[in-house]
DSSP file (Angstrom, degrees, kcal/mol; ACC not computed):
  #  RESIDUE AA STRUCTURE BP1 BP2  ACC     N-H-->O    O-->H-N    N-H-->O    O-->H-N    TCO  KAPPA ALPHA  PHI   PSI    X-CA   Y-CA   Z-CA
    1    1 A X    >>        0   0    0      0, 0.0     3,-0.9     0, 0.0     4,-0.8   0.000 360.0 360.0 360.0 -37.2   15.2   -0.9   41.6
    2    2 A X  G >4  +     0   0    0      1,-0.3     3,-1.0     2,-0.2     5,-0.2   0.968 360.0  57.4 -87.1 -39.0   17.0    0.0   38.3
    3    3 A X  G 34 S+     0   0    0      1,-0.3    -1,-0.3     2,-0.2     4,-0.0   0.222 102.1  60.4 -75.9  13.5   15.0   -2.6   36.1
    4    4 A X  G <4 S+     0   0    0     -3,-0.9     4,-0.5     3,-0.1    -1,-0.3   0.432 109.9  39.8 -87.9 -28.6   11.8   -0.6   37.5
    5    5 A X  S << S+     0   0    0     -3,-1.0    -2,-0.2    -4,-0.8    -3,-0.1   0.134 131.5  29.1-108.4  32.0   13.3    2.8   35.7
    6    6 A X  S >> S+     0   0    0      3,-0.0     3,-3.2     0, 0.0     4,-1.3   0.246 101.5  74.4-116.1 -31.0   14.5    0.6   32.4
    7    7 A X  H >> S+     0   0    0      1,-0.3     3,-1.9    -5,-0.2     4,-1.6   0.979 103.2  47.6 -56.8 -49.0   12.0   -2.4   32.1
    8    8 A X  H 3> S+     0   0    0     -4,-0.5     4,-0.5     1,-0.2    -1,-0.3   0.664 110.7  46.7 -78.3   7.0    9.4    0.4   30.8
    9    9 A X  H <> S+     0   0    0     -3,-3.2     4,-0.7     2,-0.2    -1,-0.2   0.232 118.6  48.2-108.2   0.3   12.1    2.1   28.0
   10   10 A X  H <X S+     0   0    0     -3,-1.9     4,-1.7    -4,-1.3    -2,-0.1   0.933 115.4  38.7 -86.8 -38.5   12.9   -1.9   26.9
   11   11 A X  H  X S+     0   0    0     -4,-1.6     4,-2.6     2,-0.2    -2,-0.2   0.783 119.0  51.3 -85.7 -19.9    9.3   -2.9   26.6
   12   12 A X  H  < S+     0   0    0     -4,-0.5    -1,-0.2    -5,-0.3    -2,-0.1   0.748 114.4  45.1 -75.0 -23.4    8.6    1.2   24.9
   13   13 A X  H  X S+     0   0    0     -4,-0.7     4,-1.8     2,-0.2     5,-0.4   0.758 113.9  57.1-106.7 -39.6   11.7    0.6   22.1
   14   14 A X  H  X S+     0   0    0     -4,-1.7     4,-0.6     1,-0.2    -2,-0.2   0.968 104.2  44.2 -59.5 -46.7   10.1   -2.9   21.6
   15   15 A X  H  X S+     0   0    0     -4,-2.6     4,-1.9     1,-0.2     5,-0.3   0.804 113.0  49.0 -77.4 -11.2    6.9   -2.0   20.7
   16   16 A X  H  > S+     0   0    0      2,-0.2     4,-2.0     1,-0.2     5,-0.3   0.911 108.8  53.2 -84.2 -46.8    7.9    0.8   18.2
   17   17 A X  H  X S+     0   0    0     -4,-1.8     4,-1.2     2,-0.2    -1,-0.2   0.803 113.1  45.0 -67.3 -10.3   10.4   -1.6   16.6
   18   18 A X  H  X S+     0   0    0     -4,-0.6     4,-2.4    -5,-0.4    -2,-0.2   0.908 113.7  50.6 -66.3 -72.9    7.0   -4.0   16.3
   19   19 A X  H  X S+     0   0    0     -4,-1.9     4,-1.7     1,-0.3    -2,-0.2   0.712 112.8  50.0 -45.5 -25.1    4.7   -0.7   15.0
   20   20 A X  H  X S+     0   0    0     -4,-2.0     4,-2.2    -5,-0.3    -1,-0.3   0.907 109.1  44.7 -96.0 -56.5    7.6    0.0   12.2
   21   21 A X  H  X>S+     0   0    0     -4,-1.2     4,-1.8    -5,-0.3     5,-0.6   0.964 114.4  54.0 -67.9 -30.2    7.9   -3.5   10.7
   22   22 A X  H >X5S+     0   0    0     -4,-2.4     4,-3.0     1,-0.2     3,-1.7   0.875 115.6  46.0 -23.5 -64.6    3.6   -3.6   10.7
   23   23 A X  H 3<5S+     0   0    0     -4,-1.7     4,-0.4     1,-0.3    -1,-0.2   0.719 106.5  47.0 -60.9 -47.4    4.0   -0.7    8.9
   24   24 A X  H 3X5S+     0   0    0     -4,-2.2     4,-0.5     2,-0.2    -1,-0.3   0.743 111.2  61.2 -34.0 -41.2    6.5   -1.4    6.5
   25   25 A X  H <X5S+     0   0    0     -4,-1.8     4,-6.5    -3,-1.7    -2,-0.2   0.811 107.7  42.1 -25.9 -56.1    4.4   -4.7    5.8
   26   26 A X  H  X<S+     0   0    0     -4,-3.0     4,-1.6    -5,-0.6    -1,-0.3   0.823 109.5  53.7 -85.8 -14.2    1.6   -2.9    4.8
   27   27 A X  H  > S+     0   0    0     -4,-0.4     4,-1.3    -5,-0.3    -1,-0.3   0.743 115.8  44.5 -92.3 -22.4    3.5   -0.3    2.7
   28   28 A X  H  X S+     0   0    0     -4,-0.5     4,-2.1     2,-0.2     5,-0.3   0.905 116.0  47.1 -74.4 -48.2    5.0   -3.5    0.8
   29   29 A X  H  X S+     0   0    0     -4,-6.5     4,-2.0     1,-0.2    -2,-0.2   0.934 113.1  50.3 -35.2 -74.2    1.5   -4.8    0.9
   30   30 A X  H  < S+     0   0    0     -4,-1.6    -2,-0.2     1,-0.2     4,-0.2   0.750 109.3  46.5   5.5 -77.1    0.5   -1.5   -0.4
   31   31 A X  H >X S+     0   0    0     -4,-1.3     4,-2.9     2,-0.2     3,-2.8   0.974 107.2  67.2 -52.6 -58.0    3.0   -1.2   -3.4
   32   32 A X  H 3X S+     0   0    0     -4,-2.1     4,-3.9     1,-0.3    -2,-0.2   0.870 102.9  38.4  -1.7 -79.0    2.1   -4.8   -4.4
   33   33 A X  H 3< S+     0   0    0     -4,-2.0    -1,-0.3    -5,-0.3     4,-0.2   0.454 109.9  56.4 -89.2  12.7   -0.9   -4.3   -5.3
   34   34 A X  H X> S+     0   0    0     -3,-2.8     3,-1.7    -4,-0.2     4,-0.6   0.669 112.4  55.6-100.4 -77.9   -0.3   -0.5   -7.2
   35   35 A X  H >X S+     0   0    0     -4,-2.9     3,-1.8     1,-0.3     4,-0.6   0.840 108.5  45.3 -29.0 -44.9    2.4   -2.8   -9.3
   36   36 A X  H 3< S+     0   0    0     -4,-3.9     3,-0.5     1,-0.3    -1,-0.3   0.839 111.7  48.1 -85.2 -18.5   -0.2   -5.0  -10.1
   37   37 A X  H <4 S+     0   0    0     -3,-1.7    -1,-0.3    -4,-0.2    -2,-0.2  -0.002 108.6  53.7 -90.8  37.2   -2.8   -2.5  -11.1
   38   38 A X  H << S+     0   0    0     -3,-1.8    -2,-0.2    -4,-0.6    -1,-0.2   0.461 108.9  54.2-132.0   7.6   -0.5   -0.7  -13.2
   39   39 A X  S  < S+     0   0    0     -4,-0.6    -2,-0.2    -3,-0.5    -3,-0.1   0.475 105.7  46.0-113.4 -20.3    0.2   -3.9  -14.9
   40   40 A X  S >  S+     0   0    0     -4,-0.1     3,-1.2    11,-0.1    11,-0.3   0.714 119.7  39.9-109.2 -44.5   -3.1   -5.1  -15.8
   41   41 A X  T 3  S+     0   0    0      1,-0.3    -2,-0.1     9,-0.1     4,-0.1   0.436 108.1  64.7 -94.8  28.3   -4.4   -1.2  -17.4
   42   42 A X  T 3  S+     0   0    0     68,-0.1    69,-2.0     2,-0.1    -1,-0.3   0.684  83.7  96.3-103.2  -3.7   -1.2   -0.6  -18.9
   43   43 A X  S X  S-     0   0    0     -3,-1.2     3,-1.8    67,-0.2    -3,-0.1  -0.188  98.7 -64.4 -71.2 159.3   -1.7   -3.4  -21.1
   44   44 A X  T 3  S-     0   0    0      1,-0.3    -1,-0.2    66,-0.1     3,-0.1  -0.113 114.5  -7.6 -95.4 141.1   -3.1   -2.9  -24.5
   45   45 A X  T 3  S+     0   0    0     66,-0.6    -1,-0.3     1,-0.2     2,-0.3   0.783  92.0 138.7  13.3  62.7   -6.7   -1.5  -24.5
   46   46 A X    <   -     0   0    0     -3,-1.8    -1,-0.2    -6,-0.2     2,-0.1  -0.789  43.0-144.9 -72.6 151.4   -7.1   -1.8  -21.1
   47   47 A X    >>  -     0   0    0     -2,-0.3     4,-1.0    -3,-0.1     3,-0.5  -0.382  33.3 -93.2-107.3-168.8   -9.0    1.3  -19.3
   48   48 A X  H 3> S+     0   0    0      1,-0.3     4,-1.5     2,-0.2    -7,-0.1   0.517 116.4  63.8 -77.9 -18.7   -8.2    2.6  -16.0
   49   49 A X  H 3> S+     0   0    0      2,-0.2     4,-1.5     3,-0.2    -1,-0.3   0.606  91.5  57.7 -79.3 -21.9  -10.6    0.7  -14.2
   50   50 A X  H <> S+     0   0    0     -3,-0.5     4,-1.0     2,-0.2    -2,-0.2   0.814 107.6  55.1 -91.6 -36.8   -9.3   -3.1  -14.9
   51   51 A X  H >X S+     0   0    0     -4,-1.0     4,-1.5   -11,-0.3     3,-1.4   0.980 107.1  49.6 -75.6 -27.7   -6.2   -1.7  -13.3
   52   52 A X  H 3X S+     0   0    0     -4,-1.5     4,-2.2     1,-0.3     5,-0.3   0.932 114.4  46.5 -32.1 -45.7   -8.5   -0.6  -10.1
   53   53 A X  H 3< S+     0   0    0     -4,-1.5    -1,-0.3     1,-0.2    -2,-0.2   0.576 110.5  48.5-105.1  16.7  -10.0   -3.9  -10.0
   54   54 A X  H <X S+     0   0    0     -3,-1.4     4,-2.0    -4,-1.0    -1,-0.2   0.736 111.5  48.0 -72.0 -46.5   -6.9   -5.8  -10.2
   55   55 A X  H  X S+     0   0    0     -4,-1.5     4,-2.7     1,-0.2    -2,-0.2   0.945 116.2  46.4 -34.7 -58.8   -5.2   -3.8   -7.5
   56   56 A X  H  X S+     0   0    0     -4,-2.2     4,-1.6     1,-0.2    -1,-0.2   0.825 111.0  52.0 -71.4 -26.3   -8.6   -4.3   -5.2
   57   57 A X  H  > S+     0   0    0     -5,-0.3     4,-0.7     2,-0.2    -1,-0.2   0.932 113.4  48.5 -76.7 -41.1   -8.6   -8.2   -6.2
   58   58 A X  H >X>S+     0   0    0     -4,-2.0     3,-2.7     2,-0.2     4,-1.9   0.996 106.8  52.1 -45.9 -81.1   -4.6   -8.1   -4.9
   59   59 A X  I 3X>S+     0   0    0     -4,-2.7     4,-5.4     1,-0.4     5,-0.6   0.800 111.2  47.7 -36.0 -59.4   -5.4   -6.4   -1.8
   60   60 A X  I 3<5S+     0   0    0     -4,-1.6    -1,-0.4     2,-0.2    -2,-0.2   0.396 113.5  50.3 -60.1  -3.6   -8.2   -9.2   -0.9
   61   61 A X  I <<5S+     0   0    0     -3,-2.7    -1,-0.2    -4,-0.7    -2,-0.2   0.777 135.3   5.4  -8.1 -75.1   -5.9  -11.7   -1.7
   62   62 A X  I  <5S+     0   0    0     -4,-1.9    -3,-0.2    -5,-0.1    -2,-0.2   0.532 104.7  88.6-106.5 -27.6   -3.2  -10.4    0.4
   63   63 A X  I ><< +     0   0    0     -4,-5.4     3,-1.2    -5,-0.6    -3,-0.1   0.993  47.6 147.8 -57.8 -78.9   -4.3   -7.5    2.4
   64   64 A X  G > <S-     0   0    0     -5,-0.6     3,-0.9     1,-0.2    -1,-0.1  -0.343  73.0 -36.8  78.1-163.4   -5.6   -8.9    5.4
   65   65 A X  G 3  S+     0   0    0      1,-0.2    -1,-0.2    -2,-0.1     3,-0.1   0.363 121.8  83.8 -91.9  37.1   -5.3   -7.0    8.6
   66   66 A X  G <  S+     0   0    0     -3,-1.2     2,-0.3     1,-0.2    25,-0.2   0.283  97.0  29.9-101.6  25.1   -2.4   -5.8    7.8
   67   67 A X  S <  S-     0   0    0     -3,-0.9     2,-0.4    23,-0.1     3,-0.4  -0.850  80.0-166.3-158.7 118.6   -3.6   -2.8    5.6
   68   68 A X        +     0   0    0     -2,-0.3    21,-0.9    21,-0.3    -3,-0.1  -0.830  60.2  12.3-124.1 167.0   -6.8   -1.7    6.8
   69   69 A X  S    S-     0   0    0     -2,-0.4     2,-0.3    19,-0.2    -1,-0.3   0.865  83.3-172.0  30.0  59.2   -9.3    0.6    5.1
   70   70 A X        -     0   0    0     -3,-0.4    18,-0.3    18,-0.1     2,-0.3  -0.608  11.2-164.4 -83.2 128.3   -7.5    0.3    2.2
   71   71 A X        -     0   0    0     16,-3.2     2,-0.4    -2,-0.3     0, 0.0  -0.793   6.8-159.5-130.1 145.3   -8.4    2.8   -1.3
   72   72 A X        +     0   0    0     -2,-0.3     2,-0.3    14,-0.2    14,-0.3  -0.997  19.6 166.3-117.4 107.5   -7.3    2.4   -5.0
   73   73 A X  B     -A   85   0A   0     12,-4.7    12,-1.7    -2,-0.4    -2,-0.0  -0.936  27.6-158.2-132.8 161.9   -7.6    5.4   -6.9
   74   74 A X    >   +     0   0    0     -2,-0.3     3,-1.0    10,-0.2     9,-0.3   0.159  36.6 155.1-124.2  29.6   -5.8    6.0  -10.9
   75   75 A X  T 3   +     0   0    0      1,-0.2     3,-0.1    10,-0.1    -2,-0.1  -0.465  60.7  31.0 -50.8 137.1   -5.8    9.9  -10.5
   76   76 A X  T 3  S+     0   0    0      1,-0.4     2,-0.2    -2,-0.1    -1,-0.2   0.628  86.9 131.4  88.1  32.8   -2.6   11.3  -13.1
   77   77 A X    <   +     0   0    0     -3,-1.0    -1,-0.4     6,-0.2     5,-0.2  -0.550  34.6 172.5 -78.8-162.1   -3.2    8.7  -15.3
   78   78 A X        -     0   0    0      3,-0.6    32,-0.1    -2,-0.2     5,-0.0  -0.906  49.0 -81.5-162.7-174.1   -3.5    9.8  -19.0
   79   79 A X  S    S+     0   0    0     -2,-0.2     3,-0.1     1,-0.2    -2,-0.0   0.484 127.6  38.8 -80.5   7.7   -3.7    8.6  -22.4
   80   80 A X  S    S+     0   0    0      1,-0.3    30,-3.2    32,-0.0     2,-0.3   0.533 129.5  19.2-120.7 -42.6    0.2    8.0  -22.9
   81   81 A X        -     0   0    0     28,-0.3    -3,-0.6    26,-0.0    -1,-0.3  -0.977  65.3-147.1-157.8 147.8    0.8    6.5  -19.1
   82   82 A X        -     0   0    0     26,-0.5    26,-1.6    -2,-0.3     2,-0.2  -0.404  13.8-168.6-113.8 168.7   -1.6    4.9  -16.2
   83   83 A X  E     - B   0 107A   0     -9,-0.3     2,-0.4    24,-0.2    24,-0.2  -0.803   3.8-169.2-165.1 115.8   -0.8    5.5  -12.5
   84   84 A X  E     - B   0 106A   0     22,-1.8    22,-2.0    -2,-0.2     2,-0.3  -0.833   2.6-170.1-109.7 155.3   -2.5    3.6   -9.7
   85   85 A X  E     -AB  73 105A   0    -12,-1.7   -12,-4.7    -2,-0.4     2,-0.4  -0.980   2.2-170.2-147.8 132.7   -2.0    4.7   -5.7
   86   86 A X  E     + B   0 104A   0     18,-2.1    18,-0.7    -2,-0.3   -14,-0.2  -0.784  13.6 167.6-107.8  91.5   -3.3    2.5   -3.1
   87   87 A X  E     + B   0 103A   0     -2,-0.4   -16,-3.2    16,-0.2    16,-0.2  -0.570   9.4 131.2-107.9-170.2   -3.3    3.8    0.2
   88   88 A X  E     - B   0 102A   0     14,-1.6    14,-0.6   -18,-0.3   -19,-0.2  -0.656  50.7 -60.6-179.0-115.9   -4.8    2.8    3.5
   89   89 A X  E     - B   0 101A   0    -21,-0.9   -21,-0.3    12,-0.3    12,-0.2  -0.472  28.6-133.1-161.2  74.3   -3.7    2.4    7.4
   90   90 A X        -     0   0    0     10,-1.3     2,-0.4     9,-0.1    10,-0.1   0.168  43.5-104.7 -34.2 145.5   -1.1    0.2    9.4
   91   91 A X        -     0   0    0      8,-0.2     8,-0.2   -25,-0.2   -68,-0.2  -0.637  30.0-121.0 -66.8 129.4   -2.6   -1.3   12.2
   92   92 A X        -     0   0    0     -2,-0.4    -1,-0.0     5,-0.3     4,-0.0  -0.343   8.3-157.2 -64.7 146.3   -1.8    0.2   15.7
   93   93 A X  S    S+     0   0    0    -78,-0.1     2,-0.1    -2,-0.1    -1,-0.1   0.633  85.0  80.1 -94.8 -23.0   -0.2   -2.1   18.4
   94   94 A X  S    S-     0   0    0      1,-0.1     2,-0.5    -3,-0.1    -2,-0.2  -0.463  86.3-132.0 -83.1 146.7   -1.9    0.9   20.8
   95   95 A X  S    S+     0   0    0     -2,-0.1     2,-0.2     1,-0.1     3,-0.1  -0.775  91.7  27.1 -97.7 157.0   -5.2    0.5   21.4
   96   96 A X  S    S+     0   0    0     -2,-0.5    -1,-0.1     1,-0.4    -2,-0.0  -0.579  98.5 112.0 100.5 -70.1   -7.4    4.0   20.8
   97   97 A X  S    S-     0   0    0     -2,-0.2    -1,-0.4     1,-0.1    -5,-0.3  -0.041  72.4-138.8 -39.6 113.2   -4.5    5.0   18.3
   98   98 A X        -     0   0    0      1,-0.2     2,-0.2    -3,-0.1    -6,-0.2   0.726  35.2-107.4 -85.1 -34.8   -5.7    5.0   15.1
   99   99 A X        -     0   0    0     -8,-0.2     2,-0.3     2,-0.0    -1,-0.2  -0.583  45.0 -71.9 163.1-169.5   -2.6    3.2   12.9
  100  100 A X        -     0   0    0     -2,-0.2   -10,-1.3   -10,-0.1     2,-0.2  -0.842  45.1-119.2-111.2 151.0   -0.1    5.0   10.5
  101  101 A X  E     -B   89   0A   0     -2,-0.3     2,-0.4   -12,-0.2   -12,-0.3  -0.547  33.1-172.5-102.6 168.5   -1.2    6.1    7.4
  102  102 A X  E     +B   88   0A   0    -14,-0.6   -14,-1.6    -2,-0.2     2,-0.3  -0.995  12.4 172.7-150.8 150.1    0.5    4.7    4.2
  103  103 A X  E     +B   87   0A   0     -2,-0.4     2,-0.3   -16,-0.2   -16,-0.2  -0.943   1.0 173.4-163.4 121.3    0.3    5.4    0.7
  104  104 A X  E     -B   86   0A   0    -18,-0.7   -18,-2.1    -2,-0.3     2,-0.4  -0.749  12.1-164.9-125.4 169.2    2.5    3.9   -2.2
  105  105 A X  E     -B   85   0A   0     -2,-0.3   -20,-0.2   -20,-0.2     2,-0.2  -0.901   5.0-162.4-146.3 163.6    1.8    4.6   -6.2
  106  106 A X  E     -B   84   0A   0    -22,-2.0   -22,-1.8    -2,-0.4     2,-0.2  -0.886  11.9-175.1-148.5 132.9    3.1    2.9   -8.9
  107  107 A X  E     +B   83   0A   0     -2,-0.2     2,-0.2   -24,-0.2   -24,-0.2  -0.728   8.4 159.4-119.6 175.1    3.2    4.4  -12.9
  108  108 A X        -     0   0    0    -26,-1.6     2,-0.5    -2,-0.2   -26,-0.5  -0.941  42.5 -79.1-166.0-165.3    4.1    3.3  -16.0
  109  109 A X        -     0   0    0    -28,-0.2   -28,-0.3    -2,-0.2     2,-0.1  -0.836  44.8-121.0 -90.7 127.8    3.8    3.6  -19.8
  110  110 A X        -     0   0    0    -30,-3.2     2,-0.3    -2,-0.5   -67,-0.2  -0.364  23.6-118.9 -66.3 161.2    0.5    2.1  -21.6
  111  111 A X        +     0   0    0    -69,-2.0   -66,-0.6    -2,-0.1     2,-0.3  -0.624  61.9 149.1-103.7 132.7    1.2   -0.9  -24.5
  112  112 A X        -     0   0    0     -2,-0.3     2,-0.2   -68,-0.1   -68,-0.1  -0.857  53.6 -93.3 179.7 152.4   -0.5    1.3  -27.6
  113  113 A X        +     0   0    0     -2,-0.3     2,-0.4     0, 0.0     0, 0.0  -0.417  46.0 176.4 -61.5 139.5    0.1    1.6  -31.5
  114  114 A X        -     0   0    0     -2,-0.2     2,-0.3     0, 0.0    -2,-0.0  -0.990  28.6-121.5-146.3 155.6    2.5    4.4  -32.5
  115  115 A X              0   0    0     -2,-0.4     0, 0.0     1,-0.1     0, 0.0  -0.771 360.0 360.0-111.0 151.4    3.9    5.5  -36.0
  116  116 A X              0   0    0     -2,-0.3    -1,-0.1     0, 0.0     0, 0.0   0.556 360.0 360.0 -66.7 360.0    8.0    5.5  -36.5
């Protein structure tokens, strides 16, 4: 009788502790690949776009299903420092339940000429 009123709060704290590392997964995935596009357009005269399509070459690499509907975008770079944001969507263990959403950035400074 008592493992009828606990079995379903063991198997409910199990699956959430599942749902958080997906999600963390995909927010490391996530970062990954904003590091790596902020690493290919900071680089000297590279545009903003080579770091997009390094990021998106990471993510198809690496993605899988663990980042699903996944976006690259370099809004707030500028001409002094680039900033790529990937976001997308952990995967749900529930089915119906549309996943968590997750969204990592990475900046840095662009490699340019400067006078002393």
């Amino acid at each position: 009788m008592q493992m009828a009123i606990v079995f379903p709060f063991v198997i409910l704290l199990t699956l959430a502790v599942v749902q958080a590392g997906m999600w963390f997964h995909a927010r490391n995935i996530a970062l990954a690949a904003a590091r790596e596009g902020v690493t290919a357009a900071r680089t000297y005269q590279a545009t903003d776009s080579d770091g997009a399509a390094r990021a998106r070459e990471v993510l198809t690499r690496i993605a899988g299903d663990s980042l699903r509907t996944p976006a690259v975008t370099t809004v707030g770079s500028g001409t002094e420092s680039v900033r790529v944001t990937v976001t997308g969507t952990a995967p749900s263990l529930l089915p119906g339940v549309g996943g968590l959403r997750v969204s990592q950035s990475a900046a840095g400074p662009r490699e340019r000429w400067t006078t002393p």
